[in-house]
N, CA, C and O of each residue as an XYZ file, in Angstrom:
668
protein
N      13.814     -2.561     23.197
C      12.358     -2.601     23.236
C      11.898     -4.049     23.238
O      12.463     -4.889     22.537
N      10.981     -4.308     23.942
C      10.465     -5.433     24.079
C       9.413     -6.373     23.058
O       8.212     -6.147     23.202
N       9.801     -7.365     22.085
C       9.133     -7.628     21.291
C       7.545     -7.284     21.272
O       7.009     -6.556     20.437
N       6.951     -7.885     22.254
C       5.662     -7.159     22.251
C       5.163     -5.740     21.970
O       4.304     -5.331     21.189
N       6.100     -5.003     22.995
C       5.643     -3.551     22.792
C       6.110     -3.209     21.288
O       5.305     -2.486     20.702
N       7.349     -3.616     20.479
C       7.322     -3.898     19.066
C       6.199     -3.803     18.077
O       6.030     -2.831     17.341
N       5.102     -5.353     18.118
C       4.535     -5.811     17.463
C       3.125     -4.425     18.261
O       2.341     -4.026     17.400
N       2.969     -4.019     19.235
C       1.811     -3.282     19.498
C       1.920     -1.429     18.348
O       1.082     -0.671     17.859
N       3.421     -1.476     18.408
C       3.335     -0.140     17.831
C       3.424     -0.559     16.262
O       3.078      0.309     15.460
N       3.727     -1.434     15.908
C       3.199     -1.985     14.220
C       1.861     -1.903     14.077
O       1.373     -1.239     13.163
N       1.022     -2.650     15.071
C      -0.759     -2.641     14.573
C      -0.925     -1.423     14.600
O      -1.606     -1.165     13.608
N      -0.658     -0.291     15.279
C      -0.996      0.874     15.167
C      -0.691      1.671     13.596
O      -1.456      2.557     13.214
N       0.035      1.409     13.090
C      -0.001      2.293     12.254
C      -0.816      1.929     11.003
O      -1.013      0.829     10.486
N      -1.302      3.363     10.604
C      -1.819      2.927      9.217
C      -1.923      2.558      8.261
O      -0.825      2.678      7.720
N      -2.531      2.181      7.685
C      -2.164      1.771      6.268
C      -3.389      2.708      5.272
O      -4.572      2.868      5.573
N      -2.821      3.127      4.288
C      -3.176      3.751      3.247
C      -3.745      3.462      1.991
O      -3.001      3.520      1.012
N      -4.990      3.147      1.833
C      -5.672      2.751      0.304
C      -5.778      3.184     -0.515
O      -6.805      3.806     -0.242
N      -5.577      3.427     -1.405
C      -6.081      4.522     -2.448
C      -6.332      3.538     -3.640
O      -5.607      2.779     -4.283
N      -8.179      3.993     -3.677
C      -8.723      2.947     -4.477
C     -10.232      3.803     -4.970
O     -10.768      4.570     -4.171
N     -10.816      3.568     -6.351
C     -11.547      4.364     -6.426
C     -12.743      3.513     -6.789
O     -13.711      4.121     -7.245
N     -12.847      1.902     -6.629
C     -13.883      1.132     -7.108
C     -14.576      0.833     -5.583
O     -14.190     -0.021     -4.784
N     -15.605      1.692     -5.422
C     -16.565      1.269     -4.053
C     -16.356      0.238     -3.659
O     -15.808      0.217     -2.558
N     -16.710     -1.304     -4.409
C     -16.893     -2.316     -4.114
C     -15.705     -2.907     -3.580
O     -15.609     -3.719     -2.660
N     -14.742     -2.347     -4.341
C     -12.850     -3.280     -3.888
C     -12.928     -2.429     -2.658
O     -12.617     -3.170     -1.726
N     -13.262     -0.914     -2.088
C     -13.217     -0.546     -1.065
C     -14.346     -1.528      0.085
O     -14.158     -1.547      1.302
N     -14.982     -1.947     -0.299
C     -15.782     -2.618      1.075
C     -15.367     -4.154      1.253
O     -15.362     -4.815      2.292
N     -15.003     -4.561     -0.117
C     -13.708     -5.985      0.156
C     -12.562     -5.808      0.913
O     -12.245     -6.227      2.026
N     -11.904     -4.986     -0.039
C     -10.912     -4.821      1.329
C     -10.963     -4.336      2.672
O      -9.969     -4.481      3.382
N     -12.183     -3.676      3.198
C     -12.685     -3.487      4.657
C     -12.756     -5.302      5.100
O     -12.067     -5.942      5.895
N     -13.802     -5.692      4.275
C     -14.463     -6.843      5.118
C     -12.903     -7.738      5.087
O     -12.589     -8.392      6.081
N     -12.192     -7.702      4.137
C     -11.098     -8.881      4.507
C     -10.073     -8.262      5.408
O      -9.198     -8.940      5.947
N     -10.219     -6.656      5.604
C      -9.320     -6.535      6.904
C      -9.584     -7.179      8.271
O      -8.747     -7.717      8.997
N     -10.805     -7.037      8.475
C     -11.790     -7.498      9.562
C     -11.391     -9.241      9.708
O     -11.002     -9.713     10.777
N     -11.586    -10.181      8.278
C     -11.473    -11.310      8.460
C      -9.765    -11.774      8.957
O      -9.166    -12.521      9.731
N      -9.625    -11.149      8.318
C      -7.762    -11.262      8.130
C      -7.270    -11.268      9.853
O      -6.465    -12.066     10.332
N      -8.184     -9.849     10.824
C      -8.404     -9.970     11.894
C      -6.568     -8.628     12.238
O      -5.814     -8.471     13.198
N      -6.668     -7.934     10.635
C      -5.606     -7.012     10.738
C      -5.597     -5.494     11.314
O      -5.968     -4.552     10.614
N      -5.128     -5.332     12.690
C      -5.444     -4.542     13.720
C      -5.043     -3.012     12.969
O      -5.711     -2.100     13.457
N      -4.258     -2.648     12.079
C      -4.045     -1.536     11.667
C      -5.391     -0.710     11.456
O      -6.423     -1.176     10.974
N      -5.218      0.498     11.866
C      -6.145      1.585     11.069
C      -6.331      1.276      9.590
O      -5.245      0.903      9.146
N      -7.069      1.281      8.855
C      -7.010      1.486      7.454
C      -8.090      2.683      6.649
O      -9.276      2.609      6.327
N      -7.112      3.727      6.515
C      -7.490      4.883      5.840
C      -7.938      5.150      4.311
O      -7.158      4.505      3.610
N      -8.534      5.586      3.797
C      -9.248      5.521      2.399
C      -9.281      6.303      1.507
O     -10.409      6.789      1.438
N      -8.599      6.700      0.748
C      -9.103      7.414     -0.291
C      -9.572      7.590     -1.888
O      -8.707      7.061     -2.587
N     -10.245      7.943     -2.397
C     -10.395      7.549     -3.729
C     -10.151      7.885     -5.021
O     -10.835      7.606     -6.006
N      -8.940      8.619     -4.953
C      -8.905      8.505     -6.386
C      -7.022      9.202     -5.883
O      -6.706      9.357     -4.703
N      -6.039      9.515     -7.086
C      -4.901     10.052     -6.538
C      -4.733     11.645     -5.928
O      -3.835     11.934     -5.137
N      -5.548     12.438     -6.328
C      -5.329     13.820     -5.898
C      -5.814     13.753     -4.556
O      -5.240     14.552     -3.816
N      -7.005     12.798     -3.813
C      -6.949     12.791     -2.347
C      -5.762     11.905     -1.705
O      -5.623     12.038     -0.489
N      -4.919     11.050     -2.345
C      -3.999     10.169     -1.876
C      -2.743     11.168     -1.513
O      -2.095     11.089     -0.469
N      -2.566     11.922     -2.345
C      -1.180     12.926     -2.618
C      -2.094     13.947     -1.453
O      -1.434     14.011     -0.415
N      -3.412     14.750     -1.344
C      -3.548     15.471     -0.197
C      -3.261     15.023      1.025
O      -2.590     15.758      1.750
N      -3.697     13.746      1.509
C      -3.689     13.042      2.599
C      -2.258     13.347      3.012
O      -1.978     14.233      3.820
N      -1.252     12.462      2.336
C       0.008     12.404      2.486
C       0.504     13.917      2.791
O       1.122     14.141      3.832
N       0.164     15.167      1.670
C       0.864     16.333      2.561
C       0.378     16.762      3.902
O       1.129     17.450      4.593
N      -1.137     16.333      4.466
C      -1.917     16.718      5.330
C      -2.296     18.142      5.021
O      -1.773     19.125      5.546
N      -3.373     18.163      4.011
C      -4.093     19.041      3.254
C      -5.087     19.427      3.350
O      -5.501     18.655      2.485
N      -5.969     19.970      3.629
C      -7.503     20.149      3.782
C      -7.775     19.376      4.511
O      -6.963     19.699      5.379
N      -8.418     18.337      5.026
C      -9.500     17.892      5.993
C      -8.607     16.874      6.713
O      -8.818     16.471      7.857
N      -7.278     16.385      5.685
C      -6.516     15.718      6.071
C      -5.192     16.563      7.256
O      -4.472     15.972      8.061
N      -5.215     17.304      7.120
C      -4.297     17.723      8.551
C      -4.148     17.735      9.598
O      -3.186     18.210     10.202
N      -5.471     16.990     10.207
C      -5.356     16.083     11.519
C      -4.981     15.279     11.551
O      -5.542     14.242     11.197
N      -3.774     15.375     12.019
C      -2.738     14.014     11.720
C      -2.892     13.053     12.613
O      -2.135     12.091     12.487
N      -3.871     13.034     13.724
C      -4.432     12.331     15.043
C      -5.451     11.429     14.358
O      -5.437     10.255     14.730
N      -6.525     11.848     13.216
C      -7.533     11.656     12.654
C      -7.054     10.544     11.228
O      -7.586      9.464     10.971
N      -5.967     11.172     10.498
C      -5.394     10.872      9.812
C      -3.488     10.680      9.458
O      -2.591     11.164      8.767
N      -3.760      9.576     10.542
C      -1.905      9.669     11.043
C      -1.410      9.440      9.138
O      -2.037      9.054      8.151
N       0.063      9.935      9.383
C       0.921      9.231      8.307
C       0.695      7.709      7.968
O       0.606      6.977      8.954
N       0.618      7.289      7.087
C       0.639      5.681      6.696
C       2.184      5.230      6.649
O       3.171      5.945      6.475
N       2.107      3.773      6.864
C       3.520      2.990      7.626
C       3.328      2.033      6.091
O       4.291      1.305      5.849
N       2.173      1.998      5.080
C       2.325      1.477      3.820
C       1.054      2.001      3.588
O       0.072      2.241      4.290
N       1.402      2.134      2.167
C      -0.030      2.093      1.104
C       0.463      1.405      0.049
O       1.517      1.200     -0.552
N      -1.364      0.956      0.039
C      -1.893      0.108     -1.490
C      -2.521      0.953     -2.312
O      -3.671      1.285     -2.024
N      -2.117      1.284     -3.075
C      -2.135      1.862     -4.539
C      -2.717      1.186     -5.612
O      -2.116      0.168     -5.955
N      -3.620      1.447     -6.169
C      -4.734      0.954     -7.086
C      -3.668      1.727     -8.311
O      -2.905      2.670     -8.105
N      -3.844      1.169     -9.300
C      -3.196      1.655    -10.403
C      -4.175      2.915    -11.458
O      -3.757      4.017    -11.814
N      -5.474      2.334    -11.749
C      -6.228      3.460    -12.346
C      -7.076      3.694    -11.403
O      -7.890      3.067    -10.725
N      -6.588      5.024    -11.554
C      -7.829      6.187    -10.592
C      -7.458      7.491    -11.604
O      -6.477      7.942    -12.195
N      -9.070      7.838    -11.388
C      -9.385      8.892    -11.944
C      -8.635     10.809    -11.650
O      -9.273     11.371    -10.760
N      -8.043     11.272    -11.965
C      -7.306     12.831    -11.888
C      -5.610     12.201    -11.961
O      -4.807     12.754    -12.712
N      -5.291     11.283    -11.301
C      -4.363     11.343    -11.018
C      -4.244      9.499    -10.606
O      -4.795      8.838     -9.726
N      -3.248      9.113    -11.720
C      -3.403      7.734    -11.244
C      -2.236      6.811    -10.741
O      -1.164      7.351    -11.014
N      -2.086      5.744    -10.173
C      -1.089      5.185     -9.314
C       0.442      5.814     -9.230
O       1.073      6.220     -8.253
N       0.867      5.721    -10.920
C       1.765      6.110    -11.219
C       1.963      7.320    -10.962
O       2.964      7.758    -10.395
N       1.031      7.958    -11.356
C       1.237      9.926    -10.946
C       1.886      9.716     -9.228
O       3.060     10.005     -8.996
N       1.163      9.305     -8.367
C       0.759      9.493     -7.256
C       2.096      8.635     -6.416
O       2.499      8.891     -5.281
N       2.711      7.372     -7.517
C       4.163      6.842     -6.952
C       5.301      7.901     -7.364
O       6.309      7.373     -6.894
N       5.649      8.921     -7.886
C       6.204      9.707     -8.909
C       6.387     10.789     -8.335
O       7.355     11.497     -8.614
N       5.593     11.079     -7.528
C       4.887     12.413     -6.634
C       5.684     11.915     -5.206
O       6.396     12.635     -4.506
N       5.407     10.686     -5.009
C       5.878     10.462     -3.794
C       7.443     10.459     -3.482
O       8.114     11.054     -2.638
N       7.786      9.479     -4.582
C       9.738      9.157     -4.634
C      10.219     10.639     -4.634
O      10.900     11.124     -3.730
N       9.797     11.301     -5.731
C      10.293     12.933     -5.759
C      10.293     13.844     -3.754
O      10.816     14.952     -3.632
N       9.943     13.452     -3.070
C       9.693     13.753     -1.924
C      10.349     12.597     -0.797
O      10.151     11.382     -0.797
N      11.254     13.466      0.223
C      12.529     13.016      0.671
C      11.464     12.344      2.102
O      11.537     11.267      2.694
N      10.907     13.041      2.206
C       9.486     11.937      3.505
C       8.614     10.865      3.097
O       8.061     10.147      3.930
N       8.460     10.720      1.822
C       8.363      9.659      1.278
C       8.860      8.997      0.133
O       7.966      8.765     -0.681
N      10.026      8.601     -0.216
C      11.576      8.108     -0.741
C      10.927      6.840     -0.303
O      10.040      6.442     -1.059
N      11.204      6.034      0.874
C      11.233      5.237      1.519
C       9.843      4.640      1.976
O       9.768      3.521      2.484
N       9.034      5.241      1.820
C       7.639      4.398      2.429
C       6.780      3.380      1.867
O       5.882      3.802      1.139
N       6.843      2.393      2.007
C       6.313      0.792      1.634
C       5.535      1.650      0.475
O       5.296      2.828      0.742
N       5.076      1.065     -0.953
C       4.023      1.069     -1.491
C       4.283      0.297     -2.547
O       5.203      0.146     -3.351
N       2.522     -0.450     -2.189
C       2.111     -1.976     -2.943
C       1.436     -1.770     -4.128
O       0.298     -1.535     -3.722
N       1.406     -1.709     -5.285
C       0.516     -1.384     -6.423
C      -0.467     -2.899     -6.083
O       0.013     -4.030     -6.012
N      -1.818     -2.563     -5.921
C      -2.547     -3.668     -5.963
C      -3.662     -2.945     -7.169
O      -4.321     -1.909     -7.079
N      -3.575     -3.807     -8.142
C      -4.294     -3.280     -9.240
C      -4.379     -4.670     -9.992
O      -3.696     -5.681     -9.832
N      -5.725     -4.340    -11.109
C      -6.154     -5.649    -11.860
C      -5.174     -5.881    -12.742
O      -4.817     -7.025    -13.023
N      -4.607     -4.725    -13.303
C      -3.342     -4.975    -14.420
C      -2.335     -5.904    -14.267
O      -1.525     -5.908    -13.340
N      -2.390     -6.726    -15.219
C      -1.150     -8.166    -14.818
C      -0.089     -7.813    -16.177
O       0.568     -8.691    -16.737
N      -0.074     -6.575    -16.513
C       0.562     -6.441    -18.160
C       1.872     -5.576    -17.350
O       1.927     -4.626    -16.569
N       3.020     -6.630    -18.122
C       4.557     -6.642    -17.972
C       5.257     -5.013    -17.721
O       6.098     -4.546    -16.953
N       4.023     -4.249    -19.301
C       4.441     -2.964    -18.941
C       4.307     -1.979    -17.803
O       4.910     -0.974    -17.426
N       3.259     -2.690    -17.413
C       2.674     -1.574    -15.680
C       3.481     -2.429    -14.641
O       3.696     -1.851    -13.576
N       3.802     -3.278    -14.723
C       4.978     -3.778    -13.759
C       6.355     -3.366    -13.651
O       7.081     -3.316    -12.658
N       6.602     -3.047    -14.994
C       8.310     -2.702    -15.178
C       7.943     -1.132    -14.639
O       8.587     -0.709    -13.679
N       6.940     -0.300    -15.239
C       6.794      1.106    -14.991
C       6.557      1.232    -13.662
O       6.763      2.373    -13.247
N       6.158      0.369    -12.777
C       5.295     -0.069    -11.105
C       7.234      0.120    -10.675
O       7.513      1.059     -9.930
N       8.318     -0.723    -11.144
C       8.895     -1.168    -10.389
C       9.979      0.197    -10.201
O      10.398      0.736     -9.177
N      10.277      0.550    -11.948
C      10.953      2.432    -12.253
C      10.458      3.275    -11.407
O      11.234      4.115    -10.950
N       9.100      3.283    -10.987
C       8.812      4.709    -10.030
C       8.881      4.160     -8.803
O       8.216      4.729     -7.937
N       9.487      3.232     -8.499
C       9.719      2.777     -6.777
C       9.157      1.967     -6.033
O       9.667      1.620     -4.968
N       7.963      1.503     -6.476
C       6.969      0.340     -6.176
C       8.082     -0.440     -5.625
O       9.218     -0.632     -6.058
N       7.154     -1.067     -3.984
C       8.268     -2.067     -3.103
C       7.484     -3.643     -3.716
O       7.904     -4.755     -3.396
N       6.557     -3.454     -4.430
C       5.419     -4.582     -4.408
C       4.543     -4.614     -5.592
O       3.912     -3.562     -5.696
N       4.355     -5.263     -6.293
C       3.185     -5.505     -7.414
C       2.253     -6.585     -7.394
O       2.668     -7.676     -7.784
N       0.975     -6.476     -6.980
C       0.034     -7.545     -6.841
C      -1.425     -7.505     -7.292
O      -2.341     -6.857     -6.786
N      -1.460     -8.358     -8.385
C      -2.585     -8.566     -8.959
C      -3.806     -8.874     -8.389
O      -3.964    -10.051     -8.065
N      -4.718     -8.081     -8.188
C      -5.767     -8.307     -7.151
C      -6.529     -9.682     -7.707
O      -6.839    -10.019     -8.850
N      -6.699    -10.339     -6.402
C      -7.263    -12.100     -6.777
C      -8.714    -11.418     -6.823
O      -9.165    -10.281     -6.684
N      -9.237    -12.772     -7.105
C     -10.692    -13.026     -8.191
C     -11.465    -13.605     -7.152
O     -12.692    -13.540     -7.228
N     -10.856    -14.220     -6.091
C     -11.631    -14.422     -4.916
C     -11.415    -13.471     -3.252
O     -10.625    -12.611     -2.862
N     -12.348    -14.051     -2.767
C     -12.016    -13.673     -1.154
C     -10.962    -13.953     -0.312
O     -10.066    -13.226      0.118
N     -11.215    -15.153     -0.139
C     -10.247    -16.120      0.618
C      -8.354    -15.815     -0.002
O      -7.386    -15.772      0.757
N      -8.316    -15.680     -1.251
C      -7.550    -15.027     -1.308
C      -6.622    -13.605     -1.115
O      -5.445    -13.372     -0.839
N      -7.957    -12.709     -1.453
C      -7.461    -11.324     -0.946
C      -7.048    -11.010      0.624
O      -6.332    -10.092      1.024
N      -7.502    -11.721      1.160
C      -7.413    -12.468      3.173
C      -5.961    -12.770      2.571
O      -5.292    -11.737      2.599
N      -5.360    -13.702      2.110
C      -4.453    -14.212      2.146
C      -3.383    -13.180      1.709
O      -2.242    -13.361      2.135
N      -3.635    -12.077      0.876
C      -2.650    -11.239      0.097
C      -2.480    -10.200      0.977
O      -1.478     -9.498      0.834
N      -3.368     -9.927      1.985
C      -3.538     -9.091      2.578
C      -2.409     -9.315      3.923
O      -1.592     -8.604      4.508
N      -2.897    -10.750      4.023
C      -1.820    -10.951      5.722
C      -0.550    -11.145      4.999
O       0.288    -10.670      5.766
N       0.265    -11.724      3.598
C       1.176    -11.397      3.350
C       1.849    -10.338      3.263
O       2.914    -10.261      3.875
N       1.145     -8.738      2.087
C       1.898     -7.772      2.069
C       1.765     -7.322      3.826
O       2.822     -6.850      4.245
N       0.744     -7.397      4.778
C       1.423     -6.479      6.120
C       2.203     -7.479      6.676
O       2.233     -7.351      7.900
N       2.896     -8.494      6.246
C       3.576     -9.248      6.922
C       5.186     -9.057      6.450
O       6.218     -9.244      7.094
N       5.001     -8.663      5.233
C       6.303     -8.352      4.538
C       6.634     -6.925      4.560
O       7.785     -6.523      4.730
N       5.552     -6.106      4.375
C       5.663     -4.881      4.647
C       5.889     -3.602      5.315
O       6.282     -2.483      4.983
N       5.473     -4.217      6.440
C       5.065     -3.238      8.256
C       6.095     -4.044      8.892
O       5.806     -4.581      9.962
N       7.600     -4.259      8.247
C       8.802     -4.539      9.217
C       9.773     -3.681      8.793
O       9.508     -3.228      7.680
N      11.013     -3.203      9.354
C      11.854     -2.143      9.125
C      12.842     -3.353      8.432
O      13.003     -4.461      8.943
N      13.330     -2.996      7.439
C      14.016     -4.049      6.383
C      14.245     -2.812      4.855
O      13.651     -1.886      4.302
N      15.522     -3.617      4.748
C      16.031     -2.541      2.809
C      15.223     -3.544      2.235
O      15.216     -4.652      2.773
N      14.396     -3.291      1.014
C      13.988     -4.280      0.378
C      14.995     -4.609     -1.082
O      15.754     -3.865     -1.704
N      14.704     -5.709     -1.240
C      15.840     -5.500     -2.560
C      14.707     -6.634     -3.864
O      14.194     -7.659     -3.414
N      14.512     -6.300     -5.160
C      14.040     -6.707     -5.880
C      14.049     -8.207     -6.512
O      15.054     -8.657     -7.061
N      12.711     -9.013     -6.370
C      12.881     -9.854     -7.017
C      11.839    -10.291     -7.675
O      10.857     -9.584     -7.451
N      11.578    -11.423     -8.611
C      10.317    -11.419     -9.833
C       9.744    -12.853     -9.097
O      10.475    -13.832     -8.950
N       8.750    -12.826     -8.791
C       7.936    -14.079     -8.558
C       6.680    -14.168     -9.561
O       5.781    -13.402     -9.906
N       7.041    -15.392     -9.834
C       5.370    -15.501    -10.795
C       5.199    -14.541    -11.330
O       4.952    -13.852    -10.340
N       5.093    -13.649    -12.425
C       4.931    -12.620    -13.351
C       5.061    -11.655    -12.471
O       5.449    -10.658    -13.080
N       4.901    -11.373    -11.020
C       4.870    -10.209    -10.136
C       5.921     -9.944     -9.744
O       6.764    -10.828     -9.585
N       6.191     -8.538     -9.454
C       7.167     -7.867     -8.798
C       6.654     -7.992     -7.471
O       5.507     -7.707     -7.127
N       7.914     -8.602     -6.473
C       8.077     -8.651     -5.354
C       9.204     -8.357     -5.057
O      10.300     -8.422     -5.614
N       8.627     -7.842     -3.606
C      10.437     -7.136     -3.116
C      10.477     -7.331     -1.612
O       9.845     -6.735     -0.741
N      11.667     -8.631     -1.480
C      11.224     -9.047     -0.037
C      12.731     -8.721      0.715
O      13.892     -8.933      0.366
N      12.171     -8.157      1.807
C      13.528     -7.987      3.044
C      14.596     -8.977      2.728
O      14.548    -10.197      2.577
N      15.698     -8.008      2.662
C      17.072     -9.063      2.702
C      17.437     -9.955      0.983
O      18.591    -10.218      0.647
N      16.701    -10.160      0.457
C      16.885    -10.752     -0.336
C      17.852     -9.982     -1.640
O      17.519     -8.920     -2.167
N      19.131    -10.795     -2.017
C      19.697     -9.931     -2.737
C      19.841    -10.387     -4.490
O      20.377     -9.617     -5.286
């Protein structure tokens, strides 16, 4: 396959939010836009629509409307059902074992990181305090993320990161 046609079927796929604070939902719109990151980006708010989506459940079973996600960002507290439920739910399930997911949540405490990293989390990132940054966190995880790679674990700066190849 030809690098290009490569990099065209990467922008295509989705990416998956699951976030239940309005406002972090229209930040992270506007810094997709700035970021200038061609993926779909799908929404949901809280974990019991994150876990529907994923089986293609109710409104979500147009899978044309609502393709599979190629990664999701995972907010840590949400209301019914929260990050953890919803990473826990996923590993237990052999179609998603393997699918990128970034805990992006305000929590910077050691214990939601070690528990982030036990239920399978490829990624732990403390949502920044500015813009210009979340632009920046944003073109990193789809840069590290939306490539076919084993990830293997490592600790940067208080965060769990887990970058291709690295052993």
């Amino acid at each position: 396959m030809d690098p290009g046609e490569y990099k065209i079927m990467l922008d295509q796929v989705a990416i998956l939010l699951a976030e239940d604070d309005r406002n972090d939902i229209l930040l992270m719109q506007r810094a997709f836009e700035i970021a200038k990151i061609p993926n779909p980006l799908q929404v949901v708010h809280n974990g019991r629509e994150a876990v529907s989506y994923l089986e293609g459940k109710l409104h979500y079973a147009d899978r044309v409307k609502y393709p599979v996600p190629g990664l999701i960002l995972l907010d840590l507290k949400m209301p019914w059902m929260d990050g953890f439920d919803v990473l826990r739910w996923m590993r237990a399930r052999a179609d998603y074992k393997a699918l990128p997911v970034v805990m992006l949540t305000s929590s910077n405490l050691a214990a939601d990181i070690e528990r982030s990293r036990k239920f399978g989390a490829y990624d732990y990132r403390v949502k920044p305090s500015g813009f210009d940054e979340l632009v920046e966190l944003l073109n990193d995880v789809r840069s590290r993320w939306l490539v076919p790679a084993q990830p293997a674990l490592t600790v940067v700066e208080s965060q769990i990161s887990l970058k291709p190849g690295v052993k």
